[in-house]
PQR file of N, CA, C, O and H, with PARSE charges and radii, in Angstrom:
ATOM      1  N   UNK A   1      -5.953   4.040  40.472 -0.4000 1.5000
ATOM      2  CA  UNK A   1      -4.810   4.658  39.788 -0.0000 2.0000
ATOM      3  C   UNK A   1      -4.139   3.658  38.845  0.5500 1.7000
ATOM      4  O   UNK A   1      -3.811   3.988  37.705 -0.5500 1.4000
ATOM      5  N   UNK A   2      -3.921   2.313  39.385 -0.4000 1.5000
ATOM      6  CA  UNK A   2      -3.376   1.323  38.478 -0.0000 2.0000
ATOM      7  C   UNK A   2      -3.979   1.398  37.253  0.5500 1.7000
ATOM      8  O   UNK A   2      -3.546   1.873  36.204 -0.5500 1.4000
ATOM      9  H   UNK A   2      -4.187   2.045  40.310  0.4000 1.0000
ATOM     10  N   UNK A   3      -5.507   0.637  37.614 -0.4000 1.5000
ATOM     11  CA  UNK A   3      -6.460   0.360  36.473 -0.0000 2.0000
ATOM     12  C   UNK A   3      -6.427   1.974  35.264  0.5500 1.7000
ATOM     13  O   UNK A   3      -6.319   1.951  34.038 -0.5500 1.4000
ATOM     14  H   UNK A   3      -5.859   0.251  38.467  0.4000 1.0000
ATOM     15  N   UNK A   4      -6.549   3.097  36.094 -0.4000 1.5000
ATOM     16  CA  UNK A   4      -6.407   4.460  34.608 -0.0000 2.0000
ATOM     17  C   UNK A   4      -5.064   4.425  34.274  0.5500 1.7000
ATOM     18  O   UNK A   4      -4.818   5.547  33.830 -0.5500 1.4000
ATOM     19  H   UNK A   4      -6.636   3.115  37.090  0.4000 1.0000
ATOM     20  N   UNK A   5      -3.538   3.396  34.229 -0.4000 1.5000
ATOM     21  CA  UNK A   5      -2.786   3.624  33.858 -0.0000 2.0000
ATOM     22  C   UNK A   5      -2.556   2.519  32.819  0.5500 1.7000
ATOM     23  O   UNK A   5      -1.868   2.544  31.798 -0.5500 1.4000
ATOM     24  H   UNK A   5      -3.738   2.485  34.590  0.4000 1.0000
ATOM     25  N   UNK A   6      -3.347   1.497  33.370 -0.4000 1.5000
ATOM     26  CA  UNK A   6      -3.508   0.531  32.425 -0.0000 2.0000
ATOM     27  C   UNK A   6      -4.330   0.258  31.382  0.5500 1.7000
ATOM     28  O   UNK A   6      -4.193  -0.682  30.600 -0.5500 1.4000
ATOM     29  H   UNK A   6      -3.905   1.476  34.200  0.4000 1.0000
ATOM     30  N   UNK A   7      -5.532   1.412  31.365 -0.4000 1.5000
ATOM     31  CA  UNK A   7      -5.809   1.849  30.362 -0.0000 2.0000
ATOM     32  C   UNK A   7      -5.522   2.877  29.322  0.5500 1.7000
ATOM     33  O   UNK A   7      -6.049   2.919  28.210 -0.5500 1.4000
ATOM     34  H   UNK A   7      -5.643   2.176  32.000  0.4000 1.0000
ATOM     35  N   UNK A   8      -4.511   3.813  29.862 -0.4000 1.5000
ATOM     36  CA  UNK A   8      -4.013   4.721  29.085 -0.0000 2.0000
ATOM     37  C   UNK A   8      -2.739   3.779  28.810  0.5500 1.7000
ATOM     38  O   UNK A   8      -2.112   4.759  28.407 -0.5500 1.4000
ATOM     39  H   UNK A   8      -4.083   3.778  30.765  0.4000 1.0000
ATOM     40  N   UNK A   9      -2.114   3.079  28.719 -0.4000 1.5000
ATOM     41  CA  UNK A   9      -1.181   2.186  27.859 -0.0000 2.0000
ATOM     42  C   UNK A   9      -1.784   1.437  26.942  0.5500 1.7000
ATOM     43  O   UNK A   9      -1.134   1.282  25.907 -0.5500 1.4000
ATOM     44  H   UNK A   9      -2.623   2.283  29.047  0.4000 1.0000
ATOM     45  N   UNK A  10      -3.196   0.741  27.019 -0.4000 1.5000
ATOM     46  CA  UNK A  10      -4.033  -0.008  26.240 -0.0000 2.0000
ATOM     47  C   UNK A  10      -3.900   1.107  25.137  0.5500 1.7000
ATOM     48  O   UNK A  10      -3.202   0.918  24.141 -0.5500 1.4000
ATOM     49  H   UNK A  10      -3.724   0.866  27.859  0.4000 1.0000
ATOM     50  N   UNK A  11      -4.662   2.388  25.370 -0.4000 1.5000
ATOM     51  CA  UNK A  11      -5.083   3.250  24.540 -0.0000 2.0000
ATOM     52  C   UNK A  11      -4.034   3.512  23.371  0.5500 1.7000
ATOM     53  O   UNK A  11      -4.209   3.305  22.170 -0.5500 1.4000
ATOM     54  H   UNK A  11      -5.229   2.541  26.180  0.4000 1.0000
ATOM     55  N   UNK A  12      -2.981   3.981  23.960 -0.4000 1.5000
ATOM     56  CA  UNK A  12      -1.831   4.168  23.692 -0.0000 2.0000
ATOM     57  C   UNK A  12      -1.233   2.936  22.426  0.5500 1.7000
ATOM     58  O   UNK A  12      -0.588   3.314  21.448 -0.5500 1.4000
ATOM     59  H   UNK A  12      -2.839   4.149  24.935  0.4000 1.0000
ATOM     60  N   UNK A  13      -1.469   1.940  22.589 -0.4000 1.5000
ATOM     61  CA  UNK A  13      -0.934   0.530  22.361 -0.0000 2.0000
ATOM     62  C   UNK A  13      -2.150   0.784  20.762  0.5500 1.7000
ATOM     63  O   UNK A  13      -1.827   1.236  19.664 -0.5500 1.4000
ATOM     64  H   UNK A  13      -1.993   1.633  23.383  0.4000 1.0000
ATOM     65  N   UNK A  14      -3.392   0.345  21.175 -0.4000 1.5000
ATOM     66  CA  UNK A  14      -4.409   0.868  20.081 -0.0000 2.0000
ATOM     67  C   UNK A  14      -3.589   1.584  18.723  0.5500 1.7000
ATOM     68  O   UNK A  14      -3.354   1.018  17.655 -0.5500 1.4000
ATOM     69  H   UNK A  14      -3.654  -0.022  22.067  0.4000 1.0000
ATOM     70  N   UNK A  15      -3.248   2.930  19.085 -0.4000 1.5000
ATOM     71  CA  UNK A  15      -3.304   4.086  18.417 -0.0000 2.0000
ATOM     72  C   UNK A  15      -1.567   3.659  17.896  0.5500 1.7000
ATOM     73  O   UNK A  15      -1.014   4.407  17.089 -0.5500 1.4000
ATOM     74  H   UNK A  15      -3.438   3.390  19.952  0.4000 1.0000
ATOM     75  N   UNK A  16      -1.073   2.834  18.258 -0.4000 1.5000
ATOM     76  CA  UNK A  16       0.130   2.686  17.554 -0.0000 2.0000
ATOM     77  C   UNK A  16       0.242   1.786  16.484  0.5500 1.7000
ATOM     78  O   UNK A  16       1.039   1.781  15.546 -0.5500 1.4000
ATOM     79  H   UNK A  16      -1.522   2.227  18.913  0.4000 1.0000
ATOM     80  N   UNK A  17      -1.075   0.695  16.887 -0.4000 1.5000
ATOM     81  CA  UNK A  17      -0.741  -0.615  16.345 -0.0000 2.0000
ATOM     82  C   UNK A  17      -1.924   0.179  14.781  0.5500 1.7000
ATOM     83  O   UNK A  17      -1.579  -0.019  13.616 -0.5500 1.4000
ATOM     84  H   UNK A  17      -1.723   0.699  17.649  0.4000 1.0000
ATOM     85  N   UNK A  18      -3.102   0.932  15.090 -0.4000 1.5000
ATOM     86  CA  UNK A  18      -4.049   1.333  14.076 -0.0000 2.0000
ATOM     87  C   UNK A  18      -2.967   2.556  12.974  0.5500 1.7000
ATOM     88  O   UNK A  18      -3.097   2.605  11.750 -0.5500 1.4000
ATOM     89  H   UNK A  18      -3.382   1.093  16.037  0.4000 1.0000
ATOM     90  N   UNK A  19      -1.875   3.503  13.839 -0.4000 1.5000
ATOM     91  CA  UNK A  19      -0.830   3.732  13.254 -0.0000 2.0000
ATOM     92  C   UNK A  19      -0.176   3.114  11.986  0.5500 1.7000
ATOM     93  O   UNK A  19      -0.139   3.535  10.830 -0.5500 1.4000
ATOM     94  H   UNK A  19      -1.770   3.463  14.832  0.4000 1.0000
ATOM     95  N   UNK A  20       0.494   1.615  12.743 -0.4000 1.5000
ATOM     96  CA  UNK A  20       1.440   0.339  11.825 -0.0000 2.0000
ATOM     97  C   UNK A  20       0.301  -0.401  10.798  0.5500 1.7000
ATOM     98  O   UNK A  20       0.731  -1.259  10.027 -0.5500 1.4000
ATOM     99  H   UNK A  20       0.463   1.274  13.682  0.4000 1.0000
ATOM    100  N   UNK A  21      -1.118  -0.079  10.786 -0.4000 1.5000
ATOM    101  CA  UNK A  21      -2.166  -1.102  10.063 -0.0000 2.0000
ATOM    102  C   UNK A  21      -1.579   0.267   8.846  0.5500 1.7000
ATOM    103  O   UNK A  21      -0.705  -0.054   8.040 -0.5500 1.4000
ATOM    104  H   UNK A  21      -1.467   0.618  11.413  0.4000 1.0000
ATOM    105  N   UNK A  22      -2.155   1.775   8.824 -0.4000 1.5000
ATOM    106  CA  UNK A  22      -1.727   2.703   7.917 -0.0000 2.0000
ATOM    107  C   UNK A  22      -0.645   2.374   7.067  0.5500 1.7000
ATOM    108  O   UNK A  22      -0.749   2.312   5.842 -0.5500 1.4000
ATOM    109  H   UNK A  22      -2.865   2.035   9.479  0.4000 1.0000
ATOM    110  N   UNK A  23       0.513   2.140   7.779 -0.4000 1.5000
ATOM    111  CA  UNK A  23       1.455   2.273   7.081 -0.0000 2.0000
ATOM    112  C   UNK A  23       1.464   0.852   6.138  0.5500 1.7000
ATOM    113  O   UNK A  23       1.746   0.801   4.941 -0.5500 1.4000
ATOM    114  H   UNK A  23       0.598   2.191   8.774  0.4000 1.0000
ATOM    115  N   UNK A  24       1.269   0.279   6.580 -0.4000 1.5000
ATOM    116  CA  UNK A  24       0.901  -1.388   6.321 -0.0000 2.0000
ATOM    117  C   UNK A  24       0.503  -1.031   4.938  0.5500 1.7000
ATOM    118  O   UNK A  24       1.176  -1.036   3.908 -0.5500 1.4000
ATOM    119  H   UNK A  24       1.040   0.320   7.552  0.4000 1.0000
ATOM    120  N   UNK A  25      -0.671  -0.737   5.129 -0.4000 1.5000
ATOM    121  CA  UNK A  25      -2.057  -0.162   4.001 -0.0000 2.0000
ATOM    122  C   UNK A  25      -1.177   0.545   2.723  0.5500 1.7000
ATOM    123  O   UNK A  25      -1.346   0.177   1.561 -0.5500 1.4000
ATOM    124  H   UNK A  25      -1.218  -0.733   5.966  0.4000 1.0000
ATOM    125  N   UNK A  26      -0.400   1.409   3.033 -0.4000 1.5000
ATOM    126  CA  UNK A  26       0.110   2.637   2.449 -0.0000 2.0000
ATOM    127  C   UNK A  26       1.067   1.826   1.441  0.5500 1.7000
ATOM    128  O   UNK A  26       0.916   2.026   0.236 -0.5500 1.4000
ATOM    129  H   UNK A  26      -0.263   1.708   3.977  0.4000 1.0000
ATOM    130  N   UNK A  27       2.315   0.671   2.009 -0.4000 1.5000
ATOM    131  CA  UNK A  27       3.181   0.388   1.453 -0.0000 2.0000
ATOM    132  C   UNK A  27       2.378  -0.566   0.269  0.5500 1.7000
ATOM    133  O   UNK A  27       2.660  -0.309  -0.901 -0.5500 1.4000
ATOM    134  H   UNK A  27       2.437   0.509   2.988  0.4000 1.0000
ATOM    135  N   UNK A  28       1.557  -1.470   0.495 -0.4000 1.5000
ATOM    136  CA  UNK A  28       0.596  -2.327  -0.419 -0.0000 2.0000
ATOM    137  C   UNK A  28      -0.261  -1.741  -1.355  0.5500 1.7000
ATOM    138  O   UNK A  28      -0.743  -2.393  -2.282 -0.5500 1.4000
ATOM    139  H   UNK A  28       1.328  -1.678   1.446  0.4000 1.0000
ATOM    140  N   UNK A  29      -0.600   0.075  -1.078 -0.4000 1.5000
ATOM    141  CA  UNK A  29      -1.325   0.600  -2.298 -0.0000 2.0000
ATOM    142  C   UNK A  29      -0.136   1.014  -3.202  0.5500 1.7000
ATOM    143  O   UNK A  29      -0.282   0.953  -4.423 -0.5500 1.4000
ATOM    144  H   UNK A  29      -0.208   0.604  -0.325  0.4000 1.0000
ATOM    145  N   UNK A  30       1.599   1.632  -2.403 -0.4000 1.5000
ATOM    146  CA  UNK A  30       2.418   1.177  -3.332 -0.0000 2.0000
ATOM    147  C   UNK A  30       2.897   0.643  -4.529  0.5500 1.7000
ATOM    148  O   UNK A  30       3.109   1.114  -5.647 -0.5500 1.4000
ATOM    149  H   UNK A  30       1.718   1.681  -1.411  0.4000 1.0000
ATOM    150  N   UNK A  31       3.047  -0.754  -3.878 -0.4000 1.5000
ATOM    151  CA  UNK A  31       3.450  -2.157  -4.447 -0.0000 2.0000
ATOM    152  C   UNK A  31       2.550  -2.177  -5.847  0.5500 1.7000
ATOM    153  O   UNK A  31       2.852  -1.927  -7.014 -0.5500 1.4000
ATOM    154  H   UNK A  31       2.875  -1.136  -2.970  0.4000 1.0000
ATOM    155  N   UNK A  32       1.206  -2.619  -5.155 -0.4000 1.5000
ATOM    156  CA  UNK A  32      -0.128  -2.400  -6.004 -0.0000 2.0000
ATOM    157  C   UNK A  32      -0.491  -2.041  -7.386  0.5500 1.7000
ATOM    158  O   UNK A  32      -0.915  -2.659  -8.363 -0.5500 1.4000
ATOM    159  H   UNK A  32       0.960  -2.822  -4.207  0.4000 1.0000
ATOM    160  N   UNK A  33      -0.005  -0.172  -6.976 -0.4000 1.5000
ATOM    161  CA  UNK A  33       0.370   0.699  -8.079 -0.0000 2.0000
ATOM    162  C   UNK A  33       1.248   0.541  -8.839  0.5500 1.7000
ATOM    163  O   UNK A  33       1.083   0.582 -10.058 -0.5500 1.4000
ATOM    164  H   UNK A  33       0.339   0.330  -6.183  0.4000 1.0000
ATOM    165  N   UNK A  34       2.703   0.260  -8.091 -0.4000 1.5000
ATOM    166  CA  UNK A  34       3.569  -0.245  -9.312 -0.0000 2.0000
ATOM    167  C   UNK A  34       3.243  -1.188 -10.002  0.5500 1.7000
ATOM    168  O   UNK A  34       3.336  -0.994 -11.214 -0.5500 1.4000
ATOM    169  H   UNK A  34       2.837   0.226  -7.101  0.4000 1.0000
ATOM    170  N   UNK A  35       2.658  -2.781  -9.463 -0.4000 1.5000
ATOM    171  CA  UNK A  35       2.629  -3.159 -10.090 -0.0000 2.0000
ATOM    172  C   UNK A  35       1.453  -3.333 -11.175  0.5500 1.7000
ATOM    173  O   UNK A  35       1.609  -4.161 -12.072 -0.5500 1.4000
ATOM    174  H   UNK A  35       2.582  -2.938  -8.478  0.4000 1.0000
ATOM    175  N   UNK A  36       0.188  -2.504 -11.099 -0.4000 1.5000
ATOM    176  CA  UNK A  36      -0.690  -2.446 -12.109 -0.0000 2.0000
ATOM    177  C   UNK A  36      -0.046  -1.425 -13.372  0.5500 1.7000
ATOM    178  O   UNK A  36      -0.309  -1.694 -14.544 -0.5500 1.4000
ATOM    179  H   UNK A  36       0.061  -1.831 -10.370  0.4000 1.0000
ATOM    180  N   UNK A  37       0.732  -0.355 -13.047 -0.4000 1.5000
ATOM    181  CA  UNK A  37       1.837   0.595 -13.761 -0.0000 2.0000
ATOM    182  C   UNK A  37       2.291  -0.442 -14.734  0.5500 1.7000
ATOM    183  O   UNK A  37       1.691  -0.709 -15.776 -0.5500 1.4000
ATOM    184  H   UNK A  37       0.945  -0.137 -12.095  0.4000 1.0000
ATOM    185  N   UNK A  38       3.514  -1.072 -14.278 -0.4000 1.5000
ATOM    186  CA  UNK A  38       4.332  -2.049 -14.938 -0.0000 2.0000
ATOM    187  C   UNK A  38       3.606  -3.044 -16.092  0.5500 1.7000
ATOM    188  O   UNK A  38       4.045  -3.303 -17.213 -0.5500 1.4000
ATOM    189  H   UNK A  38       4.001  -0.856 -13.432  0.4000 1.0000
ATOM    190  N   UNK A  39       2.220  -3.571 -15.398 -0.4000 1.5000
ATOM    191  CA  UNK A  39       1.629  -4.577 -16.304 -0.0000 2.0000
ATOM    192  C   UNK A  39       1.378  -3.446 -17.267  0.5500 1.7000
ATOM    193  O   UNK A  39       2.240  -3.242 -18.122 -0.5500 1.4000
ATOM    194  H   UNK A  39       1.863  -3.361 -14.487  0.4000 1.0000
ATOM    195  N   UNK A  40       0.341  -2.714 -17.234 -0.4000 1.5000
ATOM    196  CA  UNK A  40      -0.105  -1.561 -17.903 -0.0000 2.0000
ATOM    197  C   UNK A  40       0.791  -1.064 -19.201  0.5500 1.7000
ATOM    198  O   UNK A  40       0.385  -0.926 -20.355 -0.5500 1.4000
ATOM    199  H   UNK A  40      -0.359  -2.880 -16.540  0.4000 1.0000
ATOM    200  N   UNK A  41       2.231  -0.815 -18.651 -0.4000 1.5000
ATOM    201  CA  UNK A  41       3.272  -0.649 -19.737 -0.0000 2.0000
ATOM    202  C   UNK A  41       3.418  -1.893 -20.880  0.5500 1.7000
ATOM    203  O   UNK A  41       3.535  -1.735 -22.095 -0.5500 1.4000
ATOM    204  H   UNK A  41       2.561  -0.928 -17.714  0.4000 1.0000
ATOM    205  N   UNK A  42       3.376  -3.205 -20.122 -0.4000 1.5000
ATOM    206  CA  UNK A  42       3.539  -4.075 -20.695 -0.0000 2.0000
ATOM    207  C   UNK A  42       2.797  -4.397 -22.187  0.5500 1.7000
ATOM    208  O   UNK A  42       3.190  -4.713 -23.310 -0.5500 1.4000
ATOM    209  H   UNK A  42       3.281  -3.333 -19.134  0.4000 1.0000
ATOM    210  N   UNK A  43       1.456  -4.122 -21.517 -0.4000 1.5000
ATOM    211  CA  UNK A  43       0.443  -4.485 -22.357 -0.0000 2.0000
ATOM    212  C   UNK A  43       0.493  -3.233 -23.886  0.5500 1.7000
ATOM    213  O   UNK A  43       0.241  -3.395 -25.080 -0.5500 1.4000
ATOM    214  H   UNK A  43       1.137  -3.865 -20.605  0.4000 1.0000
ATOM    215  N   UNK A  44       0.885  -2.184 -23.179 -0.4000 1.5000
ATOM    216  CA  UNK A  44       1.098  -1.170 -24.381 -0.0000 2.0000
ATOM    217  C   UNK A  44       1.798  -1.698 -25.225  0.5500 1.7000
ATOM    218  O   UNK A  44       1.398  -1.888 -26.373 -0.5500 1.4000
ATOM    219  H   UNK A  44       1.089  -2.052 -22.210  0.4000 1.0000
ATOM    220  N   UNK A  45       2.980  -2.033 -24.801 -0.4000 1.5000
ATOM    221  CA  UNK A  45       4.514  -2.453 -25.656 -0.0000 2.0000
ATOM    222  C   UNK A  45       3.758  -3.594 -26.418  0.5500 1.7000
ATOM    223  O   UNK A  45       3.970  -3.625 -27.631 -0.5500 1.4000
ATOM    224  H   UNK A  45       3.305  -1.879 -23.868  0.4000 1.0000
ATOM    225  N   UNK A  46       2.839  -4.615 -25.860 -0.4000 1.5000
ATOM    226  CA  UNK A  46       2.583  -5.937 -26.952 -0.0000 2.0000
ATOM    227  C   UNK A  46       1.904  -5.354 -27.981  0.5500 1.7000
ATOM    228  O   UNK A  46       2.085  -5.714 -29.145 -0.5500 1.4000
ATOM    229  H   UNK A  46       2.667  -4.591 -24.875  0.4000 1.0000
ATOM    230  N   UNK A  47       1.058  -4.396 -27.641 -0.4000 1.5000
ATOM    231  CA  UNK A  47      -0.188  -4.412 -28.377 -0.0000 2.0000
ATOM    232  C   UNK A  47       0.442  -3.191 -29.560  0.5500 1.7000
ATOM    233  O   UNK A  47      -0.217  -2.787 -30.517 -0.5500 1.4000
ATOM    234  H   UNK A  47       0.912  -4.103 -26.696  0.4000 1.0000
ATOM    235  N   UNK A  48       1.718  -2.787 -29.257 -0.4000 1.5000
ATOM    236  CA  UNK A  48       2.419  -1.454 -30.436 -0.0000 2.0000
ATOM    237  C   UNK A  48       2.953  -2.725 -31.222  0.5500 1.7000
ATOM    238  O   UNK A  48       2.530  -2.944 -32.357 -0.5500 1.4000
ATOM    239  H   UNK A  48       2.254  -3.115 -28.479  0.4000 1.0000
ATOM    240  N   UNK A  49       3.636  -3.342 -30.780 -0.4000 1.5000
ATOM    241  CA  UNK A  49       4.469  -4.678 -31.326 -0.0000 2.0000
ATOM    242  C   UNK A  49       3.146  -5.354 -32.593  0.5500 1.7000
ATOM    243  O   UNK A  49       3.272  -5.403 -33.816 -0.5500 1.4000
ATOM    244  H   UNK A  49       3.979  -3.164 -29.858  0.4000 1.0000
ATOM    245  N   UNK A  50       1.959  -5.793 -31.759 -0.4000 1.5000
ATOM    246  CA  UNK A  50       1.118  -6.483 -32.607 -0.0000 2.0000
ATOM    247  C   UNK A  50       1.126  -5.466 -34.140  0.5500 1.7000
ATOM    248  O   UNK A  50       1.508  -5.738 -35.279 -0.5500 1.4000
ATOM    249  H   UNK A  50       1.857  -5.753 -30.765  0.4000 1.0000
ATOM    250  N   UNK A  51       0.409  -3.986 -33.434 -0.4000 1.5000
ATOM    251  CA  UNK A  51      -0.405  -3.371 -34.427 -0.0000 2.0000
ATOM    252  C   UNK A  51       0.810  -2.578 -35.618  0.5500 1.7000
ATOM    253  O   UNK A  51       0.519  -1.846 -36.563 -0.5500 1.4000
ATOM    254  H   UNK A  51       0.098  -3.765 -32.509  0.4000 1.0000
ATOM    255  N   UNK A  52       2.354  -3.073 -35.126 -0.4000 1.5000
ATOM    256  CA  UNK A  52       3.652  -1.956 -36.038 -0.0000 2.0000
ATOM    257  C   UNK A  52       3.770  -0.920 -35.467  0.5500 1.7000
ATOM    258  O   UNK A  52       4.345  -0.117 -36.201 -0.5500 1.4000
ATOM    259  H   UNK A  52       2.590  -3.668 -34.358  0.4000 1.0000
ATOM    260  N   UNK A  53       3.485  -0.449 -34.381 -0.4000 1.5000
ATOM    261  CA  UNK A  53       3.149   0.955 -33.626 -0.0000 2.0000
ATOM    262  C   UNK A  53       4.835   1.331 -33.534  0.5500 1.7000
ATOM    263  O   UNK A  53       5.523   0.436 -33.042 -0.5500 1.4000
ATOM    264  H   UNK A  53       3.017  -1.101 -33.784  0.4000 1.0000
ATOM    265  N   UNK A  54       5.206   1.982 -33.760 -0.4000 1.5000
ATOM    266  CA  UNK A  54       6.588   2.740 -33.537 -0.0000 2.0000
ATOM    267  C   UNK A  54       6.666   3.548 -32.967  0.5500 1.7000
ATOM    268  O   UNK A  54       5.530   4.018 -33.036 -0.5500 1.4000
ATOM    269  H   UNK A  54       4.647   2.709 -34.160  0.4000 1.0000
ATOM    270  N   UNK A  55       7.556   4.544 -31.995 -0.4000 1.5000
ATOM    271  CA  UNK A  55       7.460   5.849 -31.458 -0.0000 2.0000
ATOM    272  C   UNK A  55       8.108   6.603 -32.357  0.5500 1.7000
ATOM    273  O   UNK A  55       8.209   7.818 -32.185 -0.5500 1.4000
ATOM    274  H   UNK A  55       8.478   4.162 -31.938  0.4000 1.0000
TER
END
């Protein structure tokens, strides 16, 4: 009885921590995105600047 309770907390423990790796994952494709976004803008703005590009 011990040992199946101490594996259903293991289990348990698993599925929380593979849970916190997700979210982990999630906030860094985020970040990521913004910041390939941001460069991305950047590079527009130089390259309107180079060529006279106006809106």
């Amino acid at each position: 009885m011990k040992l199946g309770k101490l594996f259903t907390r293991v289990k348990i423990a698993e599925k929380f921590y593979q849970y916190e790796d997700m979210v982990i994952t999630e906030n860094i494709k985020m970040l990521l995105c913004r910041f390939l976004m941001e460069r991305k803008n950047r590079i527009v703005e130089i390259y309107k600047k180079k060529e006279g590009i106006n809106e």
